[in-house]
C-alpha positions as a Markdown table, in Angstrom:
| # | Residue | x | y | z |
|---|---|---|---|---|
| 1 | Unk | -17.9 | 33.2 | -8.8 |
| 2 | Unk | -17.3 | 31.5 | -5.8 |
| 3 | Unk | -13.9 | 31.0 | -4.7 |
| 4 | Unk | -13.7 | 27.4 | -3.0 |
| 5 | Unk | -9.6 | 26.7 | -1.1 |
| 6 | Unk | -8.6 | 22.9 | -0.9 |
| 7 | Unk | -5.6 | 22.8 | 1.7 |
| 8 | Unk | -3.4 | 19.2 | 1.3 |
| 9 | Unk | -3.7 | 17.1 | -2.0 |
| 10 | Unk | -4.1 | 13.6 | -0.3 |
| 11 | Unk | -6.8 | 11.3 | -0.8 |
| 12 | Unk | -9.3 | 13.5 | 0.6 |
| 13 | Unk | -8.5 | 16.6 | -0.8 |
| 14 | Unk | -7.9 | 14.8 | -4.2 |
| 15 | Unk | -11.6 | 13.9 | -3.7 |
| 16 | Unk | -13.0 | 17.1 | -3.0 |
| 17 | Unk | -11.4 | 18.8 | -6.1 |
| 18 | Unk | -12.1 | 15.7 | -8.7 |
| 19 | Unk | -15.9 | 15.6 | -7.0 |
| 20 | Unk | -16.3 | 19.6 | -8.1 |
| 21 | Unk | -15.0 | 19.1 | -12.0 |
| 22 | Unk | -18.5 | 20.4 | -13.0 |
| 23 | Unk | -18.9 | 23.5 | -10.4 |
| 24 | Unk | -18.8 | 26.6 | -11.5 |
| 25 | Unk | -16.4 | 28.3 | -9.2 |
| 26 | Unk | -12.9 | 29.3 | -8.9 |
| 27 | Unk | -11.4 | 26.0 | -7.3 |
| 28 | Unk | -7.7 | 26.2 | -5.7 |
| 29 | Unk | -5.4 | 23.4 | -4.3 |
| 30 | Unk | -2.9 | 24.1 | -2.0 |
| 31 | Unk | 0.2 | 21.4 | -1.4 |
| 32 | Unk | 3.6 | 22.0 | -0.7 |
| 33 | Unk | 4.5 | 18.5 | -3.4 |
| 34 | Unk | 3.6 | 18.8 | -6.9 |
| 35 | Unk | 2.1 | 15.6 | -7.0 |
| 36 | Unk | -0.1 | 13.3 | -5.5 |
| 37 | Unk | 1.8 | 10.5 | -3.1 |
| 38 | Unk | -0.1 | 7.1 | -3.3 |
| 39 | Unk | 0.0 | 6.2 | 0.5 |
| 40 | Unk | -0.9 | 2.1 | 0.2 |
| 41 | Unk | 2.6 | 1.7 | -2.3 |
| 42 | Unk | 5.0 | 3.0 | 0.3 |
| 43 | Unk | 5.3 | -0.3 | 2.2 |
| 44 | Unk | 6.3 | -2.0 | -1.2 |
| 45 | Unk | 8.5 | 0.9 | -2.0 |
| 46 | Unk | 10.3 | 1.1 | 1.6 |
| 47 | Unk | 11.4 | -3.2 | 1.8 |
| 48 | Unk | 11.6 | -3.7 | -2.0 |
| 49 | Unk | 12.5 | -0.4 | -4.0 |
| 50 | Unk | 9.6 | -0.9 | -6.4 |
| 51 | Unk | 6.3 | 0.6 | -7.1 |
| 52 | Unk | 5.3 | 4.8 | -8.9 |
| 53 | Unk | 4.7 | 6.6 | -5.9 |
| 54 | Unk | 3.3 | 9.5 | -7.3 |
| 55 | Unk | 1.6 | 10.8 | -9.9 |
| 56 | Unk | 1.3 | 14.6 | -10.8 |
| 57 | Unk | -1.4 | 16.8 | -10.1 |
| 58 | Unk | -1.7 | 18.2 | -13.5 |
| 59 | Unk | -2.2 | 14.7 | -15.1 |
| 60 | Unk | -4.8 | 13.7 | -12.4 |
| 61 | Unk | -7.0 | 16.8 | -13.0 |
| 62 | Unk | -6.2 | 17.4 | -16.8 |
| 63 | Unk | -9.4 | 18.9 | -18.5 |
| 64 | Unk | -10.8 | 20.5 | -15.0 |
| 65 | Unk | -10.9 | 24.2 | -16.2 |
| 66 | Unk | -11.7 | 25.3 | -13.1 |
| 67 | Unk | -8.9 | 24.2 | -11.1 |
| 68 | Unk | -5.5 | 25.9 | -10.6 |
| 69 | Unk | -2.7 | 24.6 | -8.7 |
| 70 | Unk | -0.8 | 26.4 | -5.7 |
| 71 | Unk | 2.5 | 24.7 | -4.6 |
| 72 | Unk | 3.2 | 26.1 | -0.9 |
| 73 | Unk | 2.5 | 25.3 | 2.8 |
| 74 | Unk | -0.1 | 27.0 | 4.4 |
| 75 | Unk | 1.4 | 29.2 | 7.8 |
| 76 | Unk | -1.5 | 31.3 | 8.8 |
| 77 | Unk | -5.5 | 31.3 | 8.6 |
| 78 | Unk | -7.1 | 34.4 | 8.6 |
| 79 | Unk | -10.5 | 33.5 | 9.6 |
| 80 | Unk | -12.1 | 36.8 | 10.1 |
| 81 | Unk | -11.0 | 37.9 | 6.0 |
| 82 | Unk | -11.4 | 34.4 | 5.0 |
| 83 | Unk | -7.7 | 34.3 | 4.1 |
| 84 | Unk | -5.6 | 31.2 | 3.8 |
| 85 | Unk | -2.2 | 32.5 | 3.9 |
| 86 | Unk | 0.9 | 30.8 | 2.9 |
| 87 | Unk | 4.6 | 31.7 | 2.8 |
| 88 | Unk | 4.6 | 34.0 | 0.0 |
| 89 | Unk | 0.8 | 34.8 | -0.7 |
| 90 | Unk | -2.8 | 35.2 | 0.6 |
| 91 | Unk | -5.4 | 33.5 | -0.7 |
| 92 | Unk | -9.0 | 34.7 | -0.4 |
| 93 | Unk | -12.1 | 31.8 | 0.0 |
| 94 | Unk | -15.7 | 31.7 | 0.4 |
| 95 | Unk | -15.0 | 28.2 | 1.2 |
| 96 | Unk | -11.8 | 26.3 | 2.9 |
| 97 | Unk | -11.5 | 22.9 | 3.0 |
| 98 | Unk | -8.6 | 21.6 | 5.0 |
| 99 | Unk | -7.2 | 17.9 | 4.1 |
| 100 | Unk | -3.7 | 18.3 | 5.8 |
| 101 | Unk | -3.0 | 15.2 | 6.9 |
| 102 | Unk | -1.3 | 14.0 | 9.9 |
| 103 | Unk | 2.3 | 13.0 | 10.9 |
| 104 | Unk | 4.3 | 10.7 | 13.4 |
| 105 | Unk | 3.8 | 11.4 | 16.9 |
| 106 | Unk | 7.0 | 11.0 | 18.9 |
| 107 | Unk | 7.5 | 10.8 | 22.6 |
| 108 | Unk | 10.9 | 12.7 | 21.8 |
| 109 | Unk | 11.5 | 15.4 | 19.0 |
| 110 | Unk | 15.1 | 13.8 | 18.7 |
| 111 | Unk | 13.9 | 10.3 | 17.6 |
| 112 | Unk | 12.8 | 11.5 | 14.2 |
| 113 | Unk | 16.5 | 11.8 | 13.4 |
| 114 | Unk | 16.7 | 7.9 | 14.1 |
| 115 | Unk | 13.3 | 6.5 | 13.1 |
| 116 | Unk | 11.4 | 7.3 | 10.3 |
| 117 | Unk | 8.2 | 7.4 | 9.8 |
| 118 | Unk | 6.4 | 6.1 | 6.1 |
| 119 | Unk | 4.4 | 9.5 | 5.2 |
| 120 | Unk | 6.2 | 9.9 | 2.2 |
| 121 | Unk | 8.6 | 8.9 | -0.5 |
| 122 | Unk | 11.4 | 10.3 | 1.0 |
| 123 | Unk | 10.7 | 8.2 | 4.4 |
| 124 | Unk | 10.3 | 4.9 | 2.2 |
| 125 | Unk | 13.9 | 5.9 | 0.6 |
| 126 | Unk | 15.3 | 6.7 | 3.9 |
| 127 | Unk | 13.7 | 2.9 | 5.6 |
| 128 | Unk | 15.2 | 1.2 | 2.3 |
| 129 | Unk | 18.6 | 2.5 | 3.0 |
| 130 | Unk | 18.4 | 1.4 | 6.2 |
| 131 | Unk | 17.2 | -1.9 | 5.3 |
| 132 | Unk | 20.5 | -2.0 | 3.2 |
| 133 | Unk | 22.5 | -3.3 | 5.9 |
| 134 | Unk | 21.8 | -7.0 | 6.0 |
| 135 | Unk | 23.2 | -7.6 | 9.6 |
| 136 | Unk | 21.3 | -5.3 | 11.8 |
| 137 | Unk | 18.0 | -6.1 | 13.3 |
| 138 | Unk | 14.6 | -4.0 | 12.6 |
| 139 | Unk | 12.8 | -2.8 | 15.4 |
| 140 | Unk | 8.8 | -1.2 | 14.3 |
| 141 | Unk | 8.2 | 1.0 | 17.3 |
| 142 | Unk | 4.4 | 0.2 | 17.6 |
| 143 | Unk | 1.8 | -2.7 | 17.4 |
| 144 | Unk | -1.4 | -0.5 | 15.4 |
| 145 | Unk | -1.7 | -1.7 | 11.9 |
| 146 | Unk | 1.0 | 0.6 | 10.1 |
| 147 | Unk | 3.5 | -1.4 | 13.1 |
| 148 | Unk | 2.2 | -4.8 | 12.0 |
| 149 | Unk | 2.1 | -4.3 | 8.4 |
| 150 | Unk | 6.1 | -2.9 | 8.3 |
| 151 | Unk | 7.1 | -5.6 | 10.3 |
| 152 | Unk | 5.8 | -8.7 | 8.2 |
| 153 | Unk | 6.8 | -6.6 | 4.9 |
| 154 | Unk | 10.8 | -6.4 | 6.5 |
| 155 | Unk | 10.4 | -10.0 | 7.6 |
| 156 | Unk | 8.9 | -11.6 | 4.1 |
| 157 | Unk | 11.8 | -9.3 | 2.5 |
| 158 | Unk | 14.4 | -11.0 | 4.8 |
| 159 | Unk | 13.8 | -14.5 | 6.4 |
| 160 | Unk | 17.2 | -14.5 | 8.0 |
| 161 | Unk | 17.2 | -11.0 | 9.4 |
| 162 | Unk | 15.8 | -10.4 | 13.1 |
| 163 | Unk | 12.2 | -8.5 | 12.8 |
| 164 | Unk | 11.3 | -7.1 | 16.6 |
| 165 | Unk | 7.6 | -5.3 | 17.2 |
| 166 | Unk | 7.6 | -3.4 | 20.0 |
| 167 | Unk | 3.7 | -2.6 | 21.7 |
| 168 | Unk | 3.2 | -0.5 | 25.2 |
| 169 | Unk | -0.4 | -2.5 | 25.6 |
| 170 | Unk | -1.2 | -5.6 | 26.3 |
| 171 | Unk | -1.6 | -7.1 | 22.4 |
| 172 | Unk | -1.1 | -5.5 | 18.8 |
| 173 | Unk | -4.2 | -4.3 | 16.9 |
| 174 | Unk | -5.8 | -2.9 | 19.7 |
| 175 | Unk | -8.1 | -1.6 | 17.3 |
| 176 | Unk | -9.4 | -4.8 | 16.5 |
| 177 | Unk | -11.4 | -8.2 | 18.4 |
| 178 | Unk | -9.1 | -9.6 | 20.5 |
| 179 | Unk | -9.7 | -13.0 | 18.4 |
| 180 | Unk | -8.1 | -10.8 | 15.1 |
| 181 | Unk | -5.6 | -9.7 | 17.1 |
| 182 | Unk | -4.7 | -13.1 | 18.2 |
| 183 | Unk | -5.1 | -14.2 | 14.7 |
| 184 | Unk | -2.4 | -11.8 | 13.5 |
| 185 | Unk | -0.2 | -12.2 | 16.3 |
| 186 | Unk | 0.1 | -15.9 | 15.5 |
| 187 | Unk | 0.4 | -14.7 | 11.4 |
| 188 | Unk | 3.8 | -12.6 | 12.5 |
| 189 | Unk | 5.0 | -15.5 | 14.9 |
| 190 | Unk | 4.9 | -17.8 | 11.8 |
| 191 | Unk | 6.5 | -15.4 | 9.9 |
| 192 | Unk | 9.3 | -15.0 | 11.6 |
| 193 | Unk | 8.2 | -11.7 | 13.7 |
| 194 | Unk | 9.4 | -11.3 | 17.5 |
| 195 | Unk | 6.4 | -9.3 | 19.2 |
| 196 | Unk | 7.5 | -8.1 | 22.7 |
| 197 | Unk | 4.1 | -6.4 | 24.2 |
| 198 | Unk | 3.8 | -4.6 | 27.0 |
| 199 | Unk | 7.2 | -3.0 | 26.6 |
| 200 | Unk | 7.3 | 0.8 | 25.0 |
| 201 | Unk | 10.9 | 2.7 | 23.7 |
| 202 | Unk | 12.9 | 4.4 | 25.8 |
| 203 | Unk | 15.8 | 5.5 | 23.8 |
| 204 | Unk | 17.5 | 5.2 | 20.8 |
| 205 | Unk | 20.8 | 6.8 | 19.9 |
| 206 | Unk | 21.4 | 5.0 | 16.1 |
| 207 | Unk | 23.4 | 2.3 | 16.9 |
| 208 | Unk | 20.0 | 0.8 | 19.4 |
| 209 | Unk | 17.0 | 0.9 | 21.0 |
| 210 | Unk | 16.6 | 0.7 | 24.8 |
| 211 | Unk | 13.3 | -0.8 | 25.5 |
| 212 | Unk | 11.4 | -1.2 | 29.0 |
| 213 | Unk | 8.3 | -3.1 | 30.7 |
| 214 | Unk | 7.7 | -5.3 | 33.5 |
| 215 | Unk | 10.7 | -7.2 | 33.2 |
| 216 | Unk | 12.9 | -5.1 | 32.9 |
| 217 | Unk | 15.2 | -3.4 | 30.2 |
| 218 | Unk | 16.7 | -4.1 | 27.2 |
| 219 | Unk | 19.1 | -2.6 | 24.6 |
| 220 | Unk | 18.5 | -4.1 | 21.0 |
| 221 | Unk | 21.2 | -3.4 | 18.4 |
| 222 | Unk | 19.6 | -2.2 | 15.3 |
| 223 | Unk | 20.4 | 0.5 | 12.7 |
| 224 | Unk | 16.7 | 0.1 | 10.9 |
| 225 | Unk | 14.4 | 1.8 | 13.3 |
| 226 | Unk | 11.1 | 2.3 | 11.7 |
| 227 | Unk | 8.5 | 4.1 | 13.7 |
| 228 | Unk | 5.0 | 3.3 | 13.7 |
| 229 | Unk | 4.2 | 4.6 | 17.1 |
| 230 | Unk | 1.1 | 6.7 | 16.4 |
| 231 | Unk | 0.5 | 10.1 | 15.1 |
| 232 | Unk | -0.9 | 14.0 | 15.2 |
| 233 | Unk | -2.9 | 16.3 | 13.5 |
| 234 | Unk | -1.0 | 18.2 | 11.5 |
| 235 | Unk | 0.2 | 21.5 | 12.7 |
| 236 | Unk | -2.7 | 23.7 | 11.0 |
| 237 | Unk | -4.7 | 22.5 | 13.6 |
| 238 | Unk | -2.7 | 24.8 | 15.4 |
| 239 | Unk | -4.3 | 27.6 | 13.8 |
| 240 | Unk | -7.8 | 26.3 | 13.1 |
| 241 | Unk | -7.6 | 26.7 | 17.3 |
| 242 | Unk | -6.2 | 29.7 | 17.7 |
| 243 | Unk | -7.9 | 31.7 | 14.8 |
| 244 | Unk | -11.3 | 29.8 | 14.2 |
| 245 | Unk | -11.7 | 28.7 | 18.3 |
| 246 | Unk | -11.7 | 24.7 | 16.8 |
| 247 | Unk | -11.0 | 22.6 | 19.3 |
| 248 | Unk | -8.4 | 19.5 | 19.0 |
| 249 | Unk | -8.0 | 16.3 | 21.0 |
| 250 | Unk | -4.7 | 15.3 | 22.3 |
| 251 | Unk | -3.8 | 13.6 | 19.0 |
| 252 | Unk | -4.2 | 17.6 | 17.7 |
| 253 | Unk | -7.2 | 16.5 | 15.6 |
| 254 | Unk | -9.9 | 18.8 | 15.2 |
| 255 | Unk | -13.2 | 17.9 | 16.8 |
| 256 | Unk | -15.6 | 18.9 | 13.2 |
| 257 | Unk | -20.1 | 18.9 | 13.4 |
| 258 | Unk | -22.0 | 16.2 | 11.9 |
| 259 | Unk | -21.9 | 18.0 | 8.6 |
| 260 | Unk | -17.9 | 18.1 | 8.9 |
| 261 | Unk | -17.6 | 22.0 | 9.5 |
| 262 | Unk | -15.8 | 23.5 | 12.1 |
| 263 | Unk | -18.6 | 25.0 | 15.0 |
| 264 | Unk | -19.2 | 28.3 | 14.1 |
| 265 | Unk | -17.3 | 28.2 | 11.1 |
| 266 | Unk | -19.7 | 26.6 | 8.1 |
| 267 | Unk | -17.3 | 27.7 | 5.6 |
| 268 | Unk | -14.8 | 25.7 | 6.8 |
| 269 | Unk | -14.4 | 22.1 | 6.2 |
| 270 | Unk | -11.7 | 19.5 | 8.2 |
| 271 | Unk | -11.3 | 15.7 | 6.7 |
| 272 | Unk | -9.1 | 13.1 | 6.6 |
| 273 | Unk | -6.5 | 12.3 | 9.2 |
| 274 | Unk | -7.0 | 15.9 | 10.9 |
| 275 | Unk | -10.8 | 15.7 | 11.6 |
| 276 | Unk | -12.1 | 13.6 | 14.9 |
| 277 | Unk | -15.4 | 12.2 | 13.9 |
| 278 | Unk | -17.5 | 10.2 | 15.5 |
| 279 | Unk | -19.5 | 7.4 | 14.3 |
| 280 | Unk | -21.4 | 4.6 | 16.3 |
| 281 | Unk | -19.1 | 5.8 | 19.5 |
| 282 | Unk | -16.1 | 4.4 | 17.8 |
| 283 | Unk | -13.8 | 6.9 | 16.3 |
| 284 | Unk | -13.4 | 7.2 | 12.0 |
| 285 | Unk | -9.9 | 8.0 | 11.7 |
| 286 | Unk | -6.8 | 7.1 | 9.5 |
| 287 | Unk | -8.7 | 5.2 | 7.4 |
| 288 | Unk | -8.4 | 6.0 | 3.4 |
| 289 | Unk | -11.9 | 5.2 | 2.9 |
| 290 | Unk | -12.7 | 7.8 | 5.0 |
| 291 | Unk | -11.1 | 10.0 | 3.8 |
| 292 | Unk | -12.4 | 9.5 | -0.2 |
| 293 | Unk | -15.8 | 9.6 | 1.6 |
| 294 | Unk | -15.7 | 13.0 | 3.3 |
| 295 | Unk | -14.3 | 14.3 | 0.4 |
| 296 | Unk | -17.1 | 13.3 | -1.5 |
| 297 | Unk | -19.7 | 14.5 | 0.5 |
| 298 | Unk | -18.2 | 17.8 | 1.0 |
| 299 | Unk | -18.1 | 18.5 | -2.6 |
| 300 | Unk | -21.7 | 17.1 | -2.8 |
| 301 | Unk | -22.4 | 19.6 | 0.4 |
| 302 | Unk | -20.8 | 22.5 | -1.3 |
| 303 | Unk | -22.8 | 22.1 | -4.2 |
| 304 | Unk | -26.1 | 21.9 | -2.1 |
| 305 | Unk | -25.1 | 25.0 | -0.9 |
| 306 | Unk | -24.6 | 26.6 | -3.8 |
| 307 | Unk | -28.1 | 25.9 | -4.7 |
| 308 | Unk | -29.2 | 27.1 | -1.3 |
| 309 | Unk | -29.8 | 23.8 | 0.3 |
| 310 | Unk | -28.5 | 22.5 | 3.5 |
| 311 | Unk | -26.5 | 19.4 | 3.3 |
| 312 | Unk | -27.8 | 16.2 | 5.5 |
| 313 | Unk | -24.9 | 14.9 | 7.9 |
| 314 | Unk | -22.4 | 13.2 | 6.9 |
| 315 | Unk | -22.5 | 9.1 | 7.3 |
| 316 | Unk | -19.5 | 7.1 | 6.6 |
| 317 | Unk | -20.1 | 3.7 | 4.5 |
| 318 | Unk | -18.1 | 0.6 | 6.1 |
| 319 | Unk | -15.6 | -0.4 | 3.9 |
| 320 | Unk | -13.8 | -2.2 | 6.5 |
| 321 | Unk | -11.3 | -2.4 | 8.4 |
| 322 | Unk | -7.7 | -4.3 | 7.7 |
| 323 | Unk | -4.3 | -5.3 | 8.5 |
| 324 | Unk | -2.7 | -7.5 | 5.8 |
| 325 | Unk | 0.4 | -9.4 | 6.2 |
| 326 | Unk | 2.0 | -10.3 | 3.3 |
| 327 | Unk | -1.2 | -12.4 | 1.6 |
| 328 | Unk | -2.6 | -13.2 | 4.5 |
| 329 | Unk | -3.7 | -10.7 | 7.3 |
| 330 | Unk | -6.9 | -10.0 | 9.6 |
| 331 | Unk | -10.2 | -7.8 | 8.7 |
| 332 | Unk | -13.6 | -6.9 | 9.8 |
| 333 | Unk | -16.3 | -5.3 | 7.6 |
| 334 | Unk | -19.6 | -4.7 | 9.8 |
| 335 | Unk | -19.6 | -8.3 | 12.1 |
| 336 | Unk | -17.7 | -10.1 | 9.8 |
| 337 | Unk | -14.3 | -11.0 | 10.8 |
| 338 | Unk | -12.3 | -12.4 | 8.3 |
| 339 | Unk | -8.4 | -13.9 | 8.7 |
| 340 | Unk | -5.6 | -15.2 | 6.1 |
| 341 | Unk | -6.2 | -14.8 | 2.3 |
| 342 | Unk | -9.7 | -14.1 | 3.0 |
| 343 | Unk | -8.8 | -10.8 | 4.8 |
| 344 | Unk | -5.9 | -9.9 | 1.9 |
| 345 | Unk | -8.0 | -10.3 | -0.9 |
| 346 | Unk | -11.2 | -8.6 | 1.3 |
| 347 | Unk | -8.8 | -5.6 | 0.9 |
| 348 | Unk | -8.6 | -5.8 | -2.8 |
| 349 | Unk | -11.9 | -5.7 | -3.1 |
| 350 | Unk | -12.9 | -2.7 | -1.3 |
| 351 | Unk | -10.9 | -0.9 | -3.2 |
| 352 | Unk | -13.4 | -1.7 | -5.8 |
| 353 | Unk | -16.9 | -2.0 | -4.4 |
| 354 | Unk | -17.8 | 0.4 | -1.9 |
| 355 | Unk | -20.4 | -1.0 | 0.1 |
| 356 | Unk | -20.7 | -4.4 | 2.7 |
| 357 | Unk | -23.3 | -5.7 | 0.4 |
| 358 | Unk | -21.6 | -5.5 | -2.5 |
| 359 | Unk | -18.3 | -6.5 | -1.4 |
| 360 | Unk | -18.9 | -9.9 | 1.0 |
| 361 | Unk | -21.2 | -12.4 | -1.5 |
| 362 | Unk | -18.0 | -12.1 | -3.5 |
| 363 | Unk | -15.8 | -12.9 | -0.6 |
| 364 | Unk | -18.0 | -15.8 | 0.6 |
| 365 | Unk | -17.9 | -16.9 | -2.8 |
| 366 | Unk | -14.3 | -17.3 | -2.8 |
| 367 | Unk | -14.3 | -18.5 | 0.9 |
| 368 | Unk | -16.0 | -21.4 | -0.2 |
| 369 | Unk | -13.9 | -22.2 | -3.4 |
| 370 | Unk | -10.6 | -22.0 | -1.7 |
| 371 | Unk | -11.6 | -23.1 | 1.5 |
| 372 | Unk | -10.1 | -20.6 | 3.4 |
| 373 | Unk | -12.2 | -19.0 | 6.6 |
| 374 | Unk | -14.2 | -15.7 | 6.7 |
């Protein structure tokens, strides 16, 4: 039977295993929780308290005989033996699949003691605590869409309580048209957001944050540092390199084929956050749709395999892209940009309906009920 190793239980790992129910094989997920942590519910859970985080493995795979569950972290690959091995094991594969993730990338190791990231429950516990202190001002370290999306959630949790977004390039939401970006810059503004752009951390020591650009420096006293400042591969990559020859980018993602093996390695799969993918020259990372997609299609690969047929390359279906801001917010799903409640409820939806096609006749629908812009 073959034995098939699913390394992080995140959204794409999650779908890899769920996608297999009906394979006959010997399927085993590795994760160092014992439950699955519900990534979009942080936010709600790091301003407000409120929200389940997680939900167990066992209950989301209940009736999958074929599954078993490992709790561990994985410190070595034996490629050669086709051997994952973790802390107090070694487990043998025919296939690996590796969903491990990613974490905050800081410009100093010390600044994780002072700024937390939101990869976790235990970072949304540590942010609420620090939002605790009414009289200290917040400062998001970074102007991507985790950076925009904290700092309207501390603002619309606090009117009174000053809400600074730092950015080292010229606007937030790089990522985005410059129109969207605009769109959400004004969307902060009104809620109460000070964006300083162009300006990048220099220091923190708990008490505040030293910040610098063109003109000049400046210490801001805040207690609630929340860090949104970009982020690695995680450290497997590490030995996907060093034991498998993978190559990884300077984010520490590895660089995967079309059909989302490493080179040289078919038996190994890399999704999610860890895998650099290319699509249309633009790059398909930190998305969750992504994710849920390549985890899909590399069960669906798997099981072409097992019937000795060679899997077509992956293609990623746009779901779109978003940054929401309270119930407003900015999006773009193929050459549709959408801003305000438009964009927040766009979101909603694509949760739902997977494709464009299905997802924007809805949203016009609504756009010209409400009156609100698409």
């Amino acid at each position: 039977m073959k034995r098939i190793v699913v390394l992080g239980g995140g959204v794409g790992g999650l779908s890899v295993v769920r996608a297999l129910r009906f394979v006959h094989a010997e399927i085993t997920l590795v994760e160092r929780r014992d439950s699955h942590v519900f990534q979009s519910r942080l936010y709600a859970a790091a301003v407000a308290g409120r929200g389940r985080l997680e939900s167990g493995f066992a209950r989301l795979v209940s009736g999958q005989s074929n599954v078993q569950l490992v709790r561990g972290e994985a410190v070595y690959l034996d490629a050669r033996q086709r051997r994952l091995i973790l802390a107090d094991r070694a487990l043998p594969y025919d296939t690996l699949v590796v969903s491990a993730g990613s974490q905050p990338r800081y410009e100093r190791d010390e600044w994780q003691r002072f700024a937390p990231g939101l990869k976790s429950p235990e970072d949304a516990r540590r942010i609420r605590e620090m939002l605790r202190d009414r009289g200290s001002s917040a400062v998001v370290a970074g102007g991507g869409v985790n950076g925009v999306e904290l700092a309207a959630a501390v603002a619309l949790s606090d009117r009174s309580r000053r809400v600074v977004l730092v950015e080292s390039g010229d606007r937030i939401l790089p990522g985005f048209p410059a129109a969207l970006g605009a769109a959400a810059k004004d969307q902060l503004l009104r809620l109460g957001v000070e964006i300083q752009c162009g300006r990048h951390v220099v220091g923190m020591d708990g008490e505040s944050v030293r910040v610098s650009g063109e003109q000049g420096r400046e210490r801001i006293l805040s207690r609630a540092v929340l860090w949104a400042g970009g982020v690695r591969g995680a450290n497997f990559g590490a030995a996907l390199r060093s034991e498998a020859g993978a190559q990884l980018d300077d984010q520490g993602r590895v660089s995967v084929a079309p059909d989302l093996t490493v080179p040289r390695h078919p038996e190994i799969f890399v999704i999610g956050d860890l895998a650099r993918v290319l699509h249309e020259d633009a790059p398909m990372d930190g998305l969750a749709t992504v994710a849920a997609q390549q985890g899909r299609y590399v069960a669906a690969a798997i099981r072409e395999r097992m019937s000795g047929y060679d899997a077509r390359p992956f293609q990623y279906v746009d779901q779109g892209r978003f940054a929401i801001l309270g119930r407003g917010g900015i999006g773009v799903i193929g050459e549709t940009q959408l801003r305000g409640p438009s964009a927040w409820l766009a979101a909603k939806l694509a949760q739902k309906w997977s494709a464009p096609e299905d997802l924007l006749p809805r949203l016009r629908a609504y756009s010209a009920a409400t009156g609100s812009s698409t």
